[in-house]
C-alpha positions, 0 to 999 in steps of 0.5 A, a space after each residue: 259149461 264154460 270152458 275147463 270147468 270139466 277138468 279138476 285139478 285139485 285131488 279129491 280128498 282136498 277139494 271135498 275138505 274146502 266145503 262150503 261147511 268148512 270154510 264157515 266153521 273156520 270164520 265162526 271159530 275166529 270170530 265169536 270174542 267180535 260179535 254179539 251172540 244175536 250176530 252170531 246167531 244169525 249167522 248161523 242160521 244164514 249159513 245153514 241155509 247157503 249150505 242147504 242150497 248149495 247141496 239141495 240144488 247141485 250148485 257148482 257156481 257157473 250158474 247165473 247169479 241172478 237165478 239165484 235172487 228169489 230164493 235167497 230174497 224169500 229168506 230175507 237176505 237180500 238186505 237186513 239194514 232196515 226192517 222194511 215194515 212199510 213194506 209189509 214184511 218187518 225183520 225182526 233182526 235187522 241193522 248194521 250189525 246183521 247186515 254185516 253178518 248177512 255179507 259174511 254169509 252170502 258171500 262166502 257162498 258166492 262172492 259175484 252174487 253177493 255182490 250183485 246183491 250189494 248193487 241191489 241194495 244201492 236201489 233199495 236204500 234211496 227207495 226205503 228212505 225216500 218212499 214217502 208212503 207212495 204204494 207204487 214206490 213201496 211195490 218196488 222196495 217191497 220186490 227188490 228186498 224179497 228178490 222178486 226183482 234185482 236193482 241197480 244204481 245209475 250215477 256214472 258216466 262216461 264223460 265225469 268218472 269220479 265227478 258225481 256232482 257236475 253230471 250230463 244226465 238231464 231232467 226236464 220237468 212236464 208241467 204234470 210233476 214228470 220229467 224226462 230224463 235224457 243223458 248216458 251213465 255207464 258201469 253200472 252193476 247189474 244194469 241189464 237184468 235190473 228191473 228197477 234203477 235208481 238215477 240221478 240228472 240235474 236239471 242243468 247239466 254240470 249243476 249239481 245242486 239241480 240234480 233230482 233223484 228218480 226211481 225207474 222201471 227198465 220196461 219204460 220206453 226210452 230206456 236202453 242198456 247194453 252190456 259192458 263186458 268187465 272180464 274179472 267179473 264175467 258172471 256179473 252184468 254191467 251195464 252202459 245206458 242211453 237214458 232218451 226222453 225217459 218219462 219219470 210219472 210224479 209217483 216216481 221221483 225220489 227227490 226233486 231237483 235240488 234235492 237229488 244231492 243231498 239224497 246221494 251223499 246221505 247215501 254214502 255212508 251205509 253204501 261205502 261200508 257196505 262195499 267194506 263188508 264185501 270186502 272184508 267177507 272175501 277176505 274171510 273167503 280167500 283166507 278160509 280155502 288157503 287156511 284149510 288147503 295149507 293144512 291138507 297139502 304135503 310137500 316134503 312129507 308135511 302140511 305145507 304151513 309148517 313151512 315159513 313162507 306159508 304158515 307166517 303169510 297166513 298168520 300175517 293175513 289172519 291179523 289184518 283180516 281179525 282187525 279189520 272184522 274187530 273195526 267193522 263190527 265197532 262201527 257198525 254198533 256205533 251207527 247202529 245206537 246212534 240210529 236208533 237214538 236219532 230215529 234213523 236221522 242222525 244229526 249232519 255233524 255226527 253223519 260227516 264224522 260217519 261219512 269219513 270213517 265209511 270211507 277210511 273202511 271201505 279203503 282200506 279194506 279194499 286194499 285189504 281184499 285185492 291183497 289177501 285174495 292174491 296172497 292166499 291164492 298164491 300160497 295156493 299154488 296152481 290150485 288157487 288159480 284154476 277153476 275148481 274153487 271159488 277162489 277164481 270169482 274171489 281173484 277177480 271180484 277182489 281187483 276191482 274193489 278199490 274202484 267200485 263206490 268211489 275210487 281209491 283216490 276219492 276215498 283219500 279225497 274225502 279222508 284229507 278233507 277231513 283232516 283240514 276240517 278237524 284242523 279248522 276245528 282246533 
């Protein structure tokens, strides 16, 4: 057990309060004018089994996360974007609207799990995409969805950061449709438990319009990862990989040189909001402990949220945190009818105009996780920083969003560009 999880320091009659069971019924109390009663339904079935497995298997969440994959993918909540049909399995709720509900649910219950799941699903998502009916793809989506097996992406590298287009990762083709992959990547989630990762390389370096897309298995030879130790999120594993003359079979690669770009931007849309759902479910998480402590913790003889500081600091997080739950589930209808109009291949116009909005969500509600996990944390007093709650994963997990899925600066990169389009277009 690590150390001070043995010493609580919040009293009993409120730490039983700031159950799993309660803090959801905070969330579905505020959200049902927002979502649709099949979203809602779903929820709650999702919520019911989090509450069943936390309860059922004595969780206290110092376990490994990872252990924590099979079950949840048995159920199906691993993803929801797509259906996974292909793969033998067929949702019959699925989209962006139930996926959001997914992120609200699981993450709740764990908020380092979810969002080694949301590393996951950066795998799963190129492979569903891209499998072209190839049986050795298809196993490896089938075992990522159901959580047999855990993904990761690789794009990252020490020497380019935020430059994802000029990378060092090299592909050089065989003659037989295999290539080796040789280069370093860094920072990515998940990377040493992952059976399966998702890389990008050119096949000359600095080129990003060589660049191929491939599907790797972590027990091929030339593949060598060590973890980098990210203290804010200690119950997560990132990694930093030496890719060394790493022999992708044909049946593996994903995209060919050339055809590895576009394959990455296609991407960003549905990864960017992602990211904003798993922003947005630990805004709901931080809110729902600080929500249910202020009104079980007496100072002076009264609940502290009668006092100003406290009650008008939740009022003011609530409406941000209702706003950007009321934005998200707007886009995710939105995609959702113009996928399913397209038949999933959305016009390139109508994607780009997706792309910007993805990342004006995932920017601000990043900015809006890091703010009101610290808020609610500190109208928390010494019980929003100790150990007894959740709320230390939700602290730590918050900081680094502005930096996972491109970087504050990138987002607002993408968003300027987008003004200068829509002036070109006047």
């Amino acid at each position: 057990m690590p150390i001070g999880f043995e010493t609580q320091g919040i009293a009993d009659e409120i730490l039983e309060k700031l159950s799993l069971e309660n803090r959801y019924k905070f969330l579905n109390m505020s959200i049902p004018t927002i979502v649709n009663e099949k979203q809602m339904a779903f929820l709650k079935e999702a919520q019911e089994f989090c509450v069943n497995y936390e309860k059922k298997n004595n969780i206290d969440h110092t376990e490994d996360v990872y252990s924590y994959f099979p079950d949840f993918g048995a159920k199906g909540y691993i993803s929801r974007f797509h259906d996974f049909a292909e793969c033998d399995i067929g949702y019959e709720e699925w989209g962006l609207q139930i996926e959001m509900m997914r992120y609200l649910a699981v993450d709740m219950f764990d908020p380092s799990f979810s969002m080694s799941i949301g590393a996951t699903t950066l795998a799963i998502n190129p492979c569903e995409a891209h499998h072209e009916g190839r049986p050795e793809v298809l196993e490896a989506l089938k075992g990522l969805v159901t959580g047999k097996a855990i993904g990761c992406i690789l794009i990252t590298e020490p020497d380019r950061g935020s430059d994802a287009v000029h990378q060092l990762s090299t592909c050089t083709p065989q003659g037989d449709g295999s290539y080796l992959l040789n280069g370093v990547k860094i920072y990515n989630t998940n990377a040493p438990k992952a059976d399966w990762a998702v890389a990008y390389a050119s096949q000359e370096a600095n080129k990003g319009d060589t660049m191929g897309q491939f599907l790797i298995n972590t027990k091929w030879d030339g593949w060598n990862c060590k973890r980098v130790m990210i203290p804010w999120v200690p119950r997560l594993w990132l990694g930093r990989e030496e890719l060394k003359d790493l022999k992708i079979p044909k049946e593996y690669v994903l995209g060919s040189p050339g055809k590895g770009l576009p394959h990455m931007f296609e991407g960003l849309t549905t990864e960017r909001v992602g990211i904003a759902f798993e922003d947005l479910a630990q805004a709901w998480g931080a809110l729902s402990y600080a929500f249910l402590y202020a009104n079980l913790r007496k100072q002076f003889n009264q609940p502290i949220i009668k006092f100003q500081g406290v009650g008008f600091t939740l009022a003011n997080l609530y409406t941000q945190v209702i706003i950007h739950t009321q934005a998200l589930q707007k886009f995710s209808e939105s995609y959702d009818e113009k996928y399913e109009k397209y038949q999933g291949k959305i016009p390139k116009a109508l994607d780009s105009a997706f792309q910007i909005n993805a990342s004006q969500l995932k920017y601000s509600a990043a900015k809006l996780s890091e703010r009101a996990c610290y808020e609610c944390a500190n109208l928390m007093g010494g019980a929003g920083v100790n150990d007894n709650t959740l709320m230390r994963d939700l602290l730590g997990v918050s900081r680094i969003q502005e930096i996972v899925g491109g970087t504050r600066q990138i987002q607002e990169y993408i968003i300027s560009r987008g003004l200068s389009k829509i002036f070109k277009m006047l």
